[in-house]
C-alpha positions in Angstrom: 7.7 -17.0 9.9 8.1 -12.9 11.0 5.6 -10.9 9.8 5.8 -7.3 8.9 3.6 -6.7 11.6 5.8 -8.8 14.4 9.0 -6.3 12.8 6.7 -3.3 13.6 5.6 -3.9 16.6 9.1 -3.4 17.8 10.1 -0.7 15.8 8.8 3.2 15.7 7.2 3.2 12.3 4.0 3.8 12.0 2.5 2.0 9.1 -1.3 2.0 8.0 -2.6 -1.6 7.1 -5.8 -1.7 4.9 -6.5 -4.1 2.1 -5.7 -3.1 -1.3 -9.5 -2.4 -1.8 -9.0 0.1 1.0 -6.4 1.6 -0.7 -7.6 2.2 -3.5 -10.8 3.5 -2.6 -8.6 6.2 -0.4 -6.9 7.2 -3.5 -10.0 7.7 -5.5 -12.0 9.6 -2.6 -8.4 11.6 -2.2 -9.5 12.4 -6.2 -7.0 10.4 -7.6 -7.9 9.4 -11.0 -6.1 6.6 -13.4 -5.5 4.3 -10.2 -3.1 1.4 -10.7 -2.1 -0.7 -8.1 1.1 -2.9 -8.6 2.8 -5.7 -6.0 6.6 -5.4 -6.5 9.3 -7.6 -5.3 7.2 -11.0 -4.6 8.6 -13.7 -3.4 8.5 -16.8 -1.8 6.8 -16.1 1.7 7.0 -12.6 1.0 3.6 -10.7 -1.1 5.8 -8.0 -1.8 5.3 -4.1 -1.5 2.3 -2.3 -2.9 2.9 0.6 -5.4 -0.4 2.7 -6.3 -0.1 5.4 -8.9 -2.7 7.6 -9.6 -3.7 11.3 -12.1 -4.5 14.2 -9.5 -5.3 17.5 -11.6 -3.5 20.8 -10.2 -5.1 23.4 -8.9 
């Protein structure tokens, strides 16, 4: 089975792979507040994409 990681190595994208723990402890040190994260669009041999949503106040 292809990976996402076998389609990048052969394309120009740059993508950033961390574990969703990873993720979401960027989001909160970024000072994200209210962190969800969601996997969309599982499916069989395929975990889907991850969607995080998070509060930032404004300056």
């Amino acid at each position: 089975m292809k990976t996402v990681m076998d389609g990048l190595k052969h394309s120009r994208v740059h993508m950033t792979m961390l574990s969703e723990t990873q993720w979401q402890d960027a989001m909160v040190a970024a000072g994200f507040t209210d962190v969800e994260m969601h996997r969309v669009a599982a499916k069989d041999g395929f975990v889907g994409t991850l969607v995080m949503i998070g509060t930032k106040a404004s300056n």
